[in-house]
FIMARNU-553096 format. One record per residue: x, y, z of N, C-alpha, C, O in turn; residue number from 1. Coordinates in pm, whole numbers, plus 50000, padded with zeros to 5 digits. Layout:
! FIMARNU-553096
X:Y:Z:X:Y:Z:X:Y:Z:X:Y:Z:NUM
...
END
This chain:
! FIMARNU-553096
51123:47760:46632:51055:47685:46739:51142:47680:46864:51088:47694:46974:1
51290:47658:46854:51360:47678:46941:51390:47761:47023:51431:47740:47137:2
51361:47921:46940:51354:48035:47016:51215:48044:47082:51229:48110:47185:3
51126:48016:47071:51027:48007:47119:51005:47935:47266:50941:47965:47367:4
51098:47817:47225:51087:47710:47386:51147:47770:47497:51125:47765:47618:5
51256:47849:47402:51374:47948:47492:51304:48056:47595:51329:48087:47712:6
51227:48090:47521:51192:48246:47549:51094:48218:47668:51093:48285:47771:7
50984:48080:47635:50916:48057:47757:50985:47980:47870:50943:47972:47985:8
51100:47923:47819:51170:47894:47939:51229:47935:48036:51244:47887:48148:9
51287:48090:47960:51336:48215:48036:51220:48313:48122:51244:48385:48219:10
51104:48295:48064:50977:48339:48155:50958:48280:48288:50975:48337:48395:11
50917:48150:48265:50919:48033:48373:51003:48047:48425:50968:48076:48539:12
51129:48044:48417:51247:48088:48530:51229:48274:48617:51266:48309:48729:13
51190:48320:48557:51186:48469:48583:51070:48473:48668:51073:48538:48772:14
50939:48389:48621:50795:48379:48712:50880:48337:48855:50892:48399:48961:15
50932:48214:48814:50933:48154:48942:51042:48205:49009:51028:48174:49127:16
51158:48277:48992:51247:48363:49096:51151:48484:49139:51201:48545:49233:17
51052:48527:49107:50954:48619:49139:50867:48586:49252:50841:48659:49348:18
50821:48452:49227:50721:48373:49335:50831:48313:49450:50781:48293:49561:19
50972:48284:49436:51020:48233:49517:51090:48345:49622:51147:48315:49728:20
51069:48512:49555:51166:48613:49643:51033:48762:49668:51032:48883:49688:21
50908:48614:49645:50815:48759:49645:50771:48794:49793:50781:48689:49857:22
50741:48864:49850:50705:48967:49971:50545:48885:50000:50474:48819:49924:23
50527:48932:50173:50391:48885:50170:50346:49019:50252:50431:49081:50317:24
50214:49061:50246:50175:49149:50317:50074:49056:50436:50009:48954:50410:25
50085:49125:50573:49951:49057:50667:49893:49185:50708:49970:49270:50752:26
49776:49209:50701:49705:49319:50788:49667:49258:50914:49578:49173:50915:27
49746:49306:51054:49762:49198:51152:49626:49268:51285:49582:49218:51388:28
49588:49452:51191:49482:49443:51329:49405:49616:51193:49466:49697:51124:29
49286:49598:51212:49273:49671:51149:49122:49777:51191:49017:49715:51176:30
49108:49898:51232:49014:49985:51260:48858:49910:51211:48840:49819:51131:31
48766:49981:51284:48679:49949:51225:48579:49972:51142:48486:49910:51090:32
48636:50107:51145:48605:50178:51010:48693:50185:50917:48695:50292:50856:33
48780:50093:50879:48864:50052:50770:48825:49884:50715:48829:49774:50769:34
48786:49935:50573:48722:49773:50546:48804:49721:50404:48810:49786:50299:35
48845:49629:50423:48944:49550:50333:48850:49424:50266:48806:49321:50316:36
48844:49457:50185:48747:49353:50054:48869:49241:50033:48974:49254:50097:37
48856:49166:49971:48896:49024:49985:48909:49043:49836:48809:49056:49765:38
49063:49045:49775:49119:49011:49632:49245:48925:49628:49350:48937:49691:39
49203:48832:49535:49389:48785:49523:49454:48849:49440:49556:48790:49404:40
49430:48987:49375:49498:49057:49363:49661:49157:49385:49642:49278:49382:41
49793:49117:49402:49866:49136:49425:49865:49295:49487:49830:49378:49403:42
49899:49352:49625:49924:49470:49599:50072:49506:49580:50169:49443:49623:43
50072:49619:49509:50217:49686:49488:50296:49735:49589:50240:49732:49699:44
50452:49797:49589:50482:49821:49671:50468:50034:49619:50474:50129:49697:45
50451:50035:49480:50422:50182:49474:50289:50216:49524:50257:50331:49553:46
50180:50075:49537:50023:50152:49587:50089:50163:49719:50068:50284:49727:47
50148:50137:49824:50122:50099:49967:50194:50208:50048:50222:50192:50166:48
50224:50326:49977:50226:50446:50045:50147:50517:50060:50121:50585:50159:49
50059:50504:49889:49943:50541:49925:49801:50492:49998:49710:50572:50023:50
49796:50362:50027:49753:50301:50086:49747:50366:50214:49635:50410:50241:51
49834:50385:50298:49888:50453:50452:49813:50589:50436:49725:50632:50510:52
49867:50646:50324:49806:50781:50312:49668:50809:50317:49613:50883:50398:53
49616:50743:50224:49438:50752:50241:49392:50698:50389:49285:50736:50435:54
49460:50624:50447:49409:50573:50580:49455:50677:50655:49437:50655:50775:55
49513:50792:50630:49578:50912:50740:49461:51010:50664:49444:51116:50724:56
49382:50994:50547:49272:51091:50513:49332:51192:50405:49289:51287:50340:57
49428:51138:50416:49586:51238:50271:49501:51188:50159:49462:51074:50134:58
49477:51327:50083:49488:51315:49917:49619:51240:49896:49722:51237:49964:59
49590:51185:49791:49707:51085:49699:49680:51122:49528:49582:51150:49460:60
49820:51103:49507:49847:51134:49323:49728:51083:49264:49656:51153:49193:61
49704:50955:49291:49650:50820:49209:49473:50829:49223:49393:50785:49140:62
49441:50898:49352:49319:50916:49385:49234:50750:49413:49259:50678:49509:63
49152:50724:49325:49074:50598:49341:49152:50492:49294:49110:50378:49314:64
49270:50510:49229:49356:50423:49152:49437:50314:49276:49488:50204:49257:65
49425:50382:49388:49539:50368:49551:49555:50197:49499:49638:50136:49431:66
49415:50156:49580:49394:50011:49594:49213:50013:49642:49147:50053:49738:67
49191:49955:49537:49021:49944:49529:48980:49871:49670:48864:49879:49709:68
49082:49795:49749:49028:49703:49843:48991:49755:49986:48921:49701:50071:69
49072:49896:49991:49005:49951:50079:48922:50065:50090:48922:50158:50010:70
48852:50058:50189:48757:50172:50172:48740:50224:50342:48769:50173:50450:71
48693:50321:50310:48708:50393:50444:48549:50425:50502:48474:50508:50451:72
48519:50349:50606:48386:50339:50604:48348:50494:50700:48227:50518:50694:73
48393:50553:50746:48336:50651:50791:48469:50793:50782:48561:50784:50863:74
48470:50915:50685:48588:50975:50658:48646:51040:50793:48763:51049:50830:75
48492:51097:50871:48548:51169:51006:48597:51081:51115:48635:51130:51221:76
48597:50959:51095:48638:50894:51256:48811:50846:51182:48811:50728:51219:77
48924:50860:51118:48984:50784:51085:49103:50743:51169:49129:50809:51270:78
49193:50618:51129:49289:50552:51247:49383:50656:51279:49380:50761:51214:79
49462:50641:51365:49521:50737:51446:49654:50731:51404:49729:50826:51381:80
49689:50548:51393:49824:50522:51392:49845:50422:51308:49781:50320:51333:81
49920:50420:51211:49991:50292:51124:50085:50228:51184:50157:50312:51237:82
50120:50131:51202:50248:50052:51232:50284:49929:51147:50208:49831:51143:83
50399:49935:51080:50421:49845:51041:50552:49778:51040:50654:49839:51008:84
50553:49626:51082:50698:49536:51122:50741:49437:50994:50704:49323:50967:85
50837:49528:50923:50929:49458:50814:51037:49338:50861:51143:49338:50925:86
50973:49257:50811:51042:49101:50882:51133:48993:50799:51090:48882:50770:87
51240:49029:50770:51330:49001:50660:51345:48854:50683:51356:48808:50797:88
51346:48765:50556:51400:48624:50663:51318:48526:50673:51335:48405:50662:89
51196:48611:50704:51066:48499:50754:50977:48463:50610:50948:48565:50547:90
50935:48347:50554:50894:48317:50474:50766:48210:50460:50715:48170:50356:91
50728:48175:50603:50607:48127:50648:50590:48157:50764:50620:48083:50858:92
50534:48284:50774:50543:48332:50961:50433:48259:50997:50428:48263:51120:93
50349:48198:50956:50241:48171:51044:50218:48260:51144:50289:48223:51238:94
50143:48380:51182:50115:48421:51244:50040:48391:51331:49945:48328:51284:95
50030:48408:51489:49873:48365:51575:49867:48473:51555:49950:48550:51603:96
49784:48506:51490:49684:48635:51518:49542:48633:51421:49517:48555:51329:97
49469:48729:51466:49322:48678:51351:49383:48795:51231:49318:48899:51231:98
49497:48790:51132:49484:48874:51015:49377:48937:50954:49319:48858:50879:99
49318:49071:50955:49228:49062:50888:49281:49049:50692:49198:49052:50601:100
49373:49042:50681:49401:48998:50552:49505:48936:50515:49560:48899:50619:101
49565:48903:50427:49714:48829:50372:49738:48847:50213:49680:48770:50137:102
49785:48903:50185:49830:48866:50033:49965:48902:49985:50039:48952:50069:103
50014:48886:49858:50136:48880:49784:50159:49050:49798:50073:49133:49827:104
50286:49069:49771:50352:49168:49771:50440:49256:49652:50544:49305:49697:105
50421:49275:49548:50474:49303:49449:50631:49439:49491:50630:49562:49493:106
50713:49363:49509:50819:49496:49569:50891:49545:49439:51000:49511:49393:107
50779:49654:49385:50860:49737:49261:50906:49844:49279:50932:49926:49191:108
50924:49857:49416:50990:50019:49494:51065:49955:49617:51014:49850:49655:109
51154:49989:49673:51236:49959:49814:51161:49987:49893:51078:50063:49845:110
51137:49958:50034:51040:49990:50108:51088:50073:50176:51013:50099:50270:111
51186:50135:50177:51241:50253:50233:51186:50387:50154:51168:50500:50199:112
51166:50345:50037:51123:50453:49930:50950:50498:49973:50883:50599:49955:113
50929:50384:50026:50779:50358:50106:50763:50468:50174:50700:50568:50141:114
50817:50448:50263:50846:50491:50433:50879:50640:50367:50786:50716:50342:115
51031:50680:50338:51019:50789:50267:50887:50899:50259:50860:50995:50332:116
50817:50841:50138:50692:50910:50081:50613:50941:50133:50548:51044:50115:117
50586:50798:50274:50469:50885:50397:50486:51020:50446:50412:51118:50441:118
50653:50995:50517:50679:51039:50614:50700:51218:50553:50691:51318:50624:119
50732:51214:50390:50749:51326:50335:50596:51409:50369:50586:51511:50437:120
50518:51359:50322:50342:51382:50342:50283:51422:50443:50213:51523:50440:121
50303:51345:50556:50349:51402:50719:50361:51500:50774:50296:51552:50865:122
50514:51554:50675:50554:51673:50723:50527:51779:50663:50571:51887:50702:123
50453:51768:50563:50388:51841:50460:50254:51903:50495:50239:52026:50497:124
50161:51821:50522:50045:51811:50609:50008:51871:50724:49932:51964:50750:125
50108:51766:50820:50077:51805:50941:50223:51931:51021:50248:51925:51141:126
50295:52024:50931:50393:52066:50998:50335:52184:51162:50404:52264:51225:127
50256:52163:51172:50213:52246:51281:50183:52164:51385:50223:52203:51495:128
50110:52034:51379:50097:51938:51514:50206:51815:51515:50293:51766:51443:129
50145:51795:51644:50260:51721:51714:50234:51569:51694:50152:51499:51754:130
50332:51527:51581:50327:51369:51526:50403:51320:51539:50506:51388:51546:131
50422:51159:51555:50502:51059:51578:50584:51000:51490:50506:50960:51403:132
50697:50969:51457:50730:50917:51322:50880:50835:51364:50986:50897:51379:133
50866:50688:51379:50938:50600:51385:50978:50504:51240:50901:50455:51157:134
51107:50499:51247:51197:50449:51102:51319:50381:51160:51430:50433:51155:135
51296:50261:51215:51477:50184:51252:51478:50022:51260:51406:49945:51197:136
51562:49998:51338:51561:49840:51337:51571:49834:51477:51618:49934:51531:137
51534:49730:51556:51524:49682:51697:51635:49658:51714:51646:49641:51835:138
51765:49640:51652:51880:49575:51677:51951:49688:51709:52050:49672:51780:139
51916:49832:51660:51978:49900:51643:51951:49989:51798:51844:50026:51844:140
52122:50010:51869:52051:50034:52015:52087:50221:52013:52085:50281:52121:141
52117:50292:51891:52086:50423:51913:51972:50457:51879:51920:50558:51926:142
51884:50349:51755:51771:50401:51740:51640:50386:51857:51541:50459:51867:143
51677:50266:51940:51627:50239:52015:51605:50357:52124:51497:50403:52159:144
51771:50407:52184:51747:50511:52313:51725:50647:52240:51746:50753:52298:145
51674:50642:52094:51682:50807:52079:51482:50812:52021:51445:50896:51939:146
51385:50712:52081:51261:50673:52034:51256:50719:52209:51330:50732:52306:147
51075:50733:52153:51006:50737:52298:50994:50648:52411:50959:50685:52523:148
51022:50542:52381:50966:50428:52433:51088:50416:52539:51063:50373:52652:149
51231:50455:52502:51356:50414:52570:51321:50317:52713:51288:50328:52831:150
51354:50215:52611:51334:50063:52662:51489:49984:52763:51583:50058:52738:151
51513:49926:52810:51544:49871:52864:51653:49775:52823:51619:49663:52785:152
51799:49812:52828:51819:49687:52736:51915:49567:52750:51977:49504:52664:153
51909:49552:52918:51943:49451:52975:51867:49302:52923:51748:49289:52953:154
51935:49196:52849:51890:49113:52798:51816:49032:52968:51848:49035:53086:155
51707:48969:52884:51622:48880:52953:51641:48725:52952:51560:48668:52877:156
51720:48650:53011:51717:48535:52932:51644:48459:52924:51673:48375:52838:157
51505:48434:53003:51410:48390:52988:51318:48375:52872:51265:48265:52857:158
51284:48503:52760:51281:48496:52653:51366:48444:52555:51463:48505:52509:159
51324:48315:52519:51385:48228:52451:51308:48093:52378:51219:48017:52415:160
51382:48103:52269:51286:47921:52230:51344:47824:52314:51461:47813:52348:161
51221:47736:52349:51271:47607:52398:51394:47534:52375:51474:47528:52469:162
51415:47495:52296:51528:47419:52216:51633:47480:52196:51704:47455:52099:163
51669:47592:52303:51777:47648:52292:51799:47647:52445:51733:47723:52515:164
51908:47542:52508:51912:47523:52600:51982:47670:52669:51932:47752:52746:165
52062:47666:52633:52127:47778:52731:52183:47950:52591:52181:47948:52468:166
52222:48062:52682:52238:48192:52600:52319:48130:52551:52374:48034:52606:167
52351:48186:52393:52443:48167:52296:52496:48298:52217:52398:48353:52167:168
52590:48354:52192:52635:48474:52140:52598:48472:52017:52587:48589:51979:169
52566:48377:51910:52515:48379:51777:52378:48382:51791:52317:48367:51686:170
52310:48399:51893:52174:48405:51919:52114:48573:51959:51994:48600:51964:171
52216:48663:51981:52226:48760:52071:52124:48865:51964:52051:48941:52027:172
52117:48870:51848:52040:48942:51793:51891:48940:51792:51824:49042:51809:173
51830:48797:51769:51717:48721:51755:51674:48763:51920:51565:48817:51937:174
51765:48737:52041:51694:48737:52199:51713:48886:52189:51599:48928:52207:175
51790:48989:52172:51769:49113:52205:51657:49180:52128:51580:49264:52175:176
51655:49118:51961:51489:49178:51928:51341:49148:51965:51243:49216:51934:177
51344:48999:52057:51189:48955:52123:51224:49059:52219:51127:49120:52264:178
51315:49086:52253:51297:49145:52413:51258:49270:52399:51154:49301:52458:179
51321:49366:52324:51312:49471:52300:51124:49539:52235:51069:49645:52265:180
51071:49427:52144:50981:49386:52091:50836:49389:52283:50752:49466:52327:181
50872:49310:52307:50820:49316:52468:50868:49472:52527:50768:49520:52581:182
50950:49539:52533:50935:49632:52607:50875:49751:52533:50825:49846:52594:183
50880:49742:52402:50808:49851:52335:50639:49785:52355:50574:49880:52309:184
50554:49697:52389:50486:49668:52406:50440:49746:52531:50337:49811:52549:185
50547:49721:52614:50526:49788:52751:50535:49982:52772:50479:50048:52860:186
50636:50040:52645:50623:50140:52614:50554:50221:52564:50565:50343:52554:187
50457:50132:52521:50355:50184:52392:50251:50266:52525:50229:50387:52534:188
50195:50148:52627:50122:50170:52720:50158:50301:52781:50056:50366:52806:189
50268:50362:52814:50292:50450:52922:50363:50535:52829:50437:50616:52885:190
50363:50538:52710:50430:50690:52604:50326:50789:52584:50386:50884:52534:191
50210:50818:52594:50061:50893:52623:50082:50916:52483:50101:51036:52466:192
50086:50848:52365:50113:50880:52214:49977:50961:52133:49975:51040:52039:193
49855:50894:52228:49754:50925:52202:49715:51078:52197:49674:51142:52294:194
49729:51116:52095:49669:51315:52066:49575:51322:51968:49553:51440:51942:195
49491:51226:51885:49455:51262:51817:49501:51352:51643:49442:51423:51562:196
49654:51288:51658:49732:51384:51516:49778:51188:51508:49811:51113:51600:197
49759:51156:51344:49850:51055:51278:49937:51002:51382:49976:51081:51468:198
49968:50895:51387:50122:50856:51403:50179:50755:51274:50098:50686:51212:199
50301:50754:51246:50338:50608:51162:50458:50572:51245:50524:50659:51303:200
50489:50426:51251:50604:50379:51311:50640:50258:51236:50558:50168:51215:201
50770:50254:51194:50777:50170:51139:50891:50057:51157:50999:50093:51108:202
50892:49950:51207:51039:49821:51308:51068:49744:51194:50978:49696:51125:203
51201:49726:51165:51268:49660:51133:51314:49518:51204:51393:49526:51298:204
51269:49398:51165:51274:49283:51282:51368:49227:51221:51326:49163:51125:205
51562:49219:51242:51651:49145:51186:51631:49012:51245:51646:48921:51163:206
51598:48971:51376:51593:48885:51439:51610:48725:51391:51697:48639:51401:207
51463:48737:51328:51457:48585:51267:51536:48571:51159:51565:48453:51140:208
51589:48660:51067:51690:48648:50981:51822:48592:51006:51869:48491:50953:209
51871:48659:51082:51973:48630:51176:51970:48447:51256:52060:48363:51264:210
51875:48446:51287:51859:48309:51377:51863:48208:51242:51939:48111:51253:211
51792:48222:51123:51776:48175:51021:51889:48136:50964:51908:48021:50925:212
52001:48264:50954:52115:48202:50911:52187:48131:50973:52280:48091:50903:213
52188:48086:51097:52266:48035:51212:52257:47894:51173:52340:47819:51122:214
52086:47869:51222:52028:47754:51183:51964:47641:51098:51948:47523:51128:215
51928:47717:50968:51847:47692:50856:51736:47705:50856:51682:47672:50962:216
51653:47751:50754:51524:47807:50716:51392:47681:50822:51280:47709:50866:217
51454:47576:50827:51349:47442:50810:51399:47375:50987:51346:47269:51020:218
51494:47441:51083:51570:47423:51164:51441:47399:51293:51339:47469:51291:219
51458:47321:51372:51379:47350:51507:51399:47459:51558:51306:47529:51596:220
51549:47502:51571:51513:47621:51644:51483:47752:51574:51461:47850:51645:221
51479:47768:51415:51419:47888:51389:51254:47829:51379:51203:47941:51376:222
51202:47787:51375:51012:47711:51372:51012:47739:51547:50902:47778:51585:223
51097:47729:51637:51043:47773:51771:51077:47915:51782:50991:47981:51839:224
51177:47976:51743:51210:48099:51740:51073:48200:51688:51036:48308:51735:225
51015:48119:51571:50906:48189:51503:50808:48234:51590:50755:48345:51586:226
50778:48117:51693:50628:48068:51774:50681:48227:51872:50608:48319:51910:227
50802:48213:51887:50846:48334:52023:50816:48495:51958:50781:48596:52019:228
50837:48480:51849:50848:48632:51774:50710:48656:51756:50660:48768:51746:229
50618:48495:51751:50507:48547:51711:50409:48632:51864:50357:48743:51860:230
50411:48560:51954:50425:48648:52083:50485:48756:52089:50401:48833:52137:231
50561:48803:52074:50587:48921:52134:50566:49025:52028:50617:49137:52038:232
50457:48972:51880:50412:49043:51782:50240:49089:51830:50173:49191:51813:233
50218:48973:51887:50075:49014:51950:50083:49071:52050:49988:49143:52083:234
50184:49061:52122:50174:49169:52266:50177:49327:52216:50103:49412:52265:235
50260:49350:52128:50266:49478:52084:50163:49497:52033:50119:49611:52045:236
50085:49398:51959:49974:49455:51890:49840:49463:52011:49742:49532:51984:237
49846:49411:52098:49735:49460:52209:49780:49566:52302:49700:49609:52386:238
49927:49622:52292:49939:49719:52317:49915:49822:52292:49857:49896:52371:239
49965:49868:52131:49851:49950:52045:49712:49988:52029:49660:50097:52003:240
49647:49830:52058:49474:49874:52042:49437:49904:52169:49321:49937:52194:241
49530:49896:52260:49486:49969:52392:49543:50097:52401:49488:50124:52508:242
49611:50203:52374:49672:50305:52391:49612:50399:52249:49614:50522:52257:243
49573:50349:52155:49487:50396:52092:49306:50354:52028:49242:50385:51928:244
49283:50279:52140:49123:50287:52143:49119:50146:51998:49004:50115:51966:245
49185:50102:51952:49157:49968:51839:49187:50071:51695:49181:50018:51584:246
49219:50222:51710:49220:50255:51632:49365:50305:51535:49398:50417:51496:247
49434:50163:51516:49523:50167:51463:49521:50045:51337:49449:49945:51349:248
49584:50062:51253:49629:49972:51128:49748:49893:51139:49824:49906:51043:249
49783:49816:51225:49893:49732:51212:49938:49611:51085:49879:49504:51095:250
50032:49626:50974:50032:49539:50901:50222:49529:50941:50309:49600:50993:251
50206:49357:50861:50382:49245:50885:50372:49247:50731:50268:49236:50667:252
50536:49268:50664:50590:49254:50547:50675:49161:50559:50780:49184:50617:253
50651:49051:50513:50755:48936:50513:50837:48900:50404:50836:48979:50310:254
50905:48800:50394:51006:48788:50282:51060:48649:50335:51037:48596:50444:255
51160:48591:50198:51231:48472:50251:51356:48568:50259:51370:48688:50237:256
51468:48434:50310:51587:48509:50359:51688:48537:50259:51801:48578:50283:257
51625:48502:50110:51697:48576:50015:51628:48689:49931:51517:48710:49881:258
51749:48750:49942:51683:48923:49912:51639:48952:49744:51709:48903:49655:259
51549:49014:49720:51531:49026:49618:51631:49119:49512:51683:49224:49550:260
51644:49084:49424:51739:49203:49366:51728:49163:49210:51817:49130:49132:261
51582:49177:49190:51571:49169:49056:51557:49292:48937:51503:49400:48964:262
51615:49259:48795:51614:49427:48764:51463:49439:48721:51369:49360:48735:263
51473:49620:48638:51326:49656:48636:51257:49591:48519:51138:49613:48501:264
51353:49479:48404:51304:49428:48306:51243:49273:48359:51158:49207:48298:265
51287:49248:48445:51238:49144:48512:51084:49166:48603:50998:49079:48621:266
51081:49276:48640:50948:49315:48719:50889:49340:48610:50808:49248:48603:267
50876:49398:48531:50787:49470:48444:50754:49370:48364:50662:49389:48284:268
50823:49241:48368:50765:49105:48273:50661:49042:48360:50551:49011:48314:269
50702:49018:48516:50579:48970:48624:50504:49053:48593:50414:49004:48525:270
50490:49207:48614:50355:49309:48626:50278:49293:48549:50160:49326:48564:271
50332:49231:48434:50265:49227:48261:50110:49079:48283:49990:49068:48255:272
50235:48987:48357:50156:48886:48375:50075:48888:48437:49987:48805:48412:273
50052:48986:48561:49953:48976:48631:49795:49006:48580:49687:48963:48620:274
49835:49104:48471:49717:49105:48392:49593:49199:48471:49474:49178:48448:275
49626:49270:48537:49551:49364:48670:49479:49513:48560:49543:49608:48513:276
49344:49486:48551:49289:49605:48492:49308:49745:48580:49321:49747:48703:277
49307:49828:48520:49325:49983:48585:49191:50018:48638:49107:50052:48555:278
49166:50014:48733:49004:50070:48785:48963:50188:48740:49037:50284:48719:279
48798:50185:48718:48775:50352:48655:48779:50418:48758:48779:50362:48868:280
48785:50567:48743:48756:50683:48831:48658:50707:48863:48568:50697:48779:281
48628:50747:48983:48452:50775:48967:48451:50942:48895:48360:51021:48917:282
48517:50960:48847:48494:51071:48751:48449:51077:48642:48399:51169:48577:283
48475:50940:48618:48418:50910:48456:48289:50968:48423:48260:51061:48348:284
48203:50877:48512:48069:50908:48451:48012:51063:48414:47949:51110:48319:285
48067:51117:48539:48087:51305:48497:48111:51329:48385:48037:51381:48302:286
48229:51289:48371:48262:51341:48207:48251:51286:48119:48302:51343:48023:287
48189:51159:48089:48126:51103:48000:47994:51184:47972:47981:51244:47866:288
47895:51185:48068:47771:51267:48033:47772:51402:47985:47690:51436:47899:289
47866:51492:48038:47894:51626:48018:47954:51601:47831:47923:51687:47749:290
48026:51495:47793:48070:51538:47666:47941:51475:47585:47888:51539:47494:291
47900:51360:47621:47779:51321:47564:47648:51408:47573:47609:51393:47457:292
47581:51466:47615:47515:51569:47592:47545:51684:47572:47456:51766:47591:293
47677:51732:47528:47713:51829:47445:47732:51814:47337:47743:51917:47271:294
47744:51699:47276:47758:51626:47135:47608:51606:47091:47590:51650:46978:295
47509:51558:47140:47400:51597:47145:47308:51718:47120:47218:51726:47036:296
47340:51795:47195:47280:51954:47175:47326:52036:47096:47261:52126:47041:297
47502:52003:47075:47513:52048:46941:47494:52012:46791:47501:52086:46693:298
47469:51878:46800:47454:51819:46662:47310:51882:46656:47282:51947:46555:299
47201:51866:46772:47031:51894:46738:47070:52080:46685:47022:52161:46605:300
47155:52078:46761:47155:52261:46748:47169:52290:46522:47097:52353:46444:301
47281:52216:46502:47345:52259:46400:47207:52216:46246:47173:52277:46146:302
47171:52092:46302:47009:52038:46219:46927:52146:46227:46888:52203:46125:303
46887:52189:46367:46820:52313:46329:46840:52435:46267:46756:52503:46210:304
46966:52457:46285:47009:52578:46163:46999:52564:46020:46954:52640:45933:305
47045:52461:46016:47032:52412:45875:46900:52403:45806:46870:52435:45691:306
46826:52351:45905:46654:52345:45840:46643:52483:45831:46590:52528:45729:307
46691:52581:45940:46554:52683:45910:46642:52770:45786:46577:52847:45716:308
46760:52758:45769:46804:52819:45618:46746:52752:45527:46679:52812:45443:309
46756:52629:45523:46671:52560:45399:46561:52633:45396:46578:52723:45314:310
46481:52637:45434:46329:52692:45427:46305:52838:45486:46198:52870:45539:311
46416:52924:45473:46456:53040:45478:46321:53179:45359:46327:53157:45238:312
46277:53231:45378:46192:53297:45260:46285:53414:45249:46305:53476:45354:313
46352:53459:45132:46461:53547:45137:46336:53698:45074:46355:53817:45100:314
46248:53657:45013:46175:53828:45008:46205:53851:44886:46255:53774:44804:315
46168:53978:44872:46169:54064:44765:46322:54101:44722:46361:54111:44605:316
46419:54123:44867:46498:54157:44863:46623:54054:44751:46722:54113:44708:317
46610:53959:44730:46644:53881:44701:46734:53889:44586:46668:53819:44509:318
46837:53923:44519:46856:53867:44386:46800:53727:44295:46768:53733:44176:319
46797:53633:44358:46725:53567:44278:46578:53590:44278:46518:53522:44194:320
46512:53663:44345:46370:53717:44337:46326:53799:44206:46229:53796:44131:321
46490:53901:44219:46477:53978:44114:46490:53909:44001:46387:53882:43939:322
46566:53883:43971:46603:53786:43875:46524:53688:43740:46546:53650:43625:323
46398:53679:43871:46333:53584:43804:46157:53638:43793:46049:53581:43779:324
46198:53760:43808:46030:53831:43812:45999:53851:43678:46085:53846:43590:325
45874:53874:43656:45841:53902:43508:45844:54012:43474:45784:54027:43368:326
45896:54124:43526:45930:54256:43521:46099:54295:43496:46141:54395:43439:327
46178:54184:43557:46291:54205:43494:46336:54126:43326:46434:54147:43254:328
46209:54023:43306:46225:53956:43192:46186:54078:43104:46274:54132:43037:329
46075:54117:43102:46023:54238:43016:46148:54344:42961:46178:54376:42846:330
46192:54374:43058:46324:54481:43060:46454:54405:42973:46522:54482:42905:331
46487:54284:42972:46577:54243:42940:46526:54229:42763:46604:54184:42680:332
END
């Protein structure tokens, strides 16, 4: 009985370091021929490459397996551009924005491993046209001047939370990523990105992490810091739906500011719990009918053979014909 109390006690601890270091996904702007059904269904972090992929019109391994929630309402018009802002740190972004979705995040792959897999597909795909493919952090100022956008990177001090009276050097990360965040807004507009080939881009926001550790999770100035990041998350995102016609997928990956680093016996005990059926294929029914009416036509097939030997008239030719004539009795 004791091992028993144990074992669910060690669950309950394992659930809840799971729920307390789990990931959130936001779909922060989404095409309109991309339609997202409503599950509290966890998505994975192995579906959500393929996820990107089917929204770029890419065959995927998994096929219908991706994520049942989306569907692609028209195949020839599809989005142009993915973007997505990995936001380490933040653990109730409250976003202003109208999400068209929100849910849990199951991170059973690194999200670099993510990014990776698109970008492999990409170049696989598309190696003949001319595509976009962004992978860095805003903090980072070579990745910054070696991107299209080559932004500007004289700090602004005006961008700032309230409650931070004057510049502060422990602040210098958090104000150089709103700012930077604003000028790629302004870059997006005047980079002519728009060709009609994919783009993916993908920002690393250390910012609020950084401010987070300064201040504490629950701090005034990271809750005003938030309100600022959350601005200069919507500016970029009306930058986008203007430079590509609304036809982009913008989703935010959030997290608290402690990192996950759980092993794979620990995930694979959450995955268990989630209890998530495997969706059918729409192949099934194909090959359900094809073996079922071949099981059919051959069983009717093999009855009929059988009858018509049963009731077979073998003739004259027959040994037992002979056999039993009254002409071979005579003789015998």
């Amino acid at each position: 009985m004791s091992c028993l109390i144990t074992t669910i006690a060690l669950a309950t601890a394992v659930l809840a370091s799971a729920s307390a270091q789990s990931h959130q996904l936001y779909v922060l702007n989404s095409p309109s021929n991309v339609k997202i059904g409503q599950s509290s269904v966890p998505l994975r972090a192995t579906e959500l490459a393929d996820v990107v992929s089917s929204t770029f019109g890419f065959s995927v391994p998994h096929g219908e397996k991706t994520w049942s929630n989306i569907m692609m309402a028209d195949p020839f018009s599809l989005p142009e551009a993915v973007v997505v802002l990995e936001i380490p740190g933040s653990k109730n972004p409250g976003f202003d924005l109208n999400e068209v979705d929100h849910r849990d995040l199951v991170l059973d792959e690194p999200l670099n491993e993510v990014f990776a897999t698109v970008e492999h597909r990409m170049k696989e795909r598309l190696a003949n046209k001319e595509y976009s493919i962004m992978h860095g952090s805003l903090t980072n100022v070579e990745f910054l001047k070696n991107q299209v956008f080559h932004p500007n990177f004289k700090l602004n001090p005006s961008i700032k939370p309230q409650l931070i009276d004057s510049y502060d050097e422990k602040y210098a990360v958090f104000f150089n990523e709103v700012y930077h965040l604003h000028q790629l807004g302004q870059g997006v507009k005047e980079s002519g990105l728009k060709n009609n080939v994919p783009d993916f881009h993908w920002f690393q926001l250390q910012g609020i992490k950084a401010l987070t550790a300064v201040n504490g999770e629950n701090s005034e100035e990271t809750i005003d810091g938030q309100k600022v990041l959350n601005e200069a998350i919507s500016t970029l995102v009306q930058s986008y739906n203007e430079i590509y016609n609304n036809e982009v997928l913008i989703i935010a990956i959030t997290n608290n500011a402690k990192e996950s680093h759980r092993n794979k016996r620990e995930l694979s005990g959450v995955e268990m719990d989630l209890n998530v059926a495997e969706p059918i294929s729409n192949d099934f029914p194909v090959i359900f009918n094809l073996i079922l009416w071949f099981v059919v036509i051959f069983v009717f097939s093999l009855l009929a053979i059988a009858l018509s030997i049963a009731q077979m008239d073998p003739g004259r030719d027959s040994i037992i014909y002979r056999m039993t004539s009254n002409r071979m009795k005579k003789e015998n």
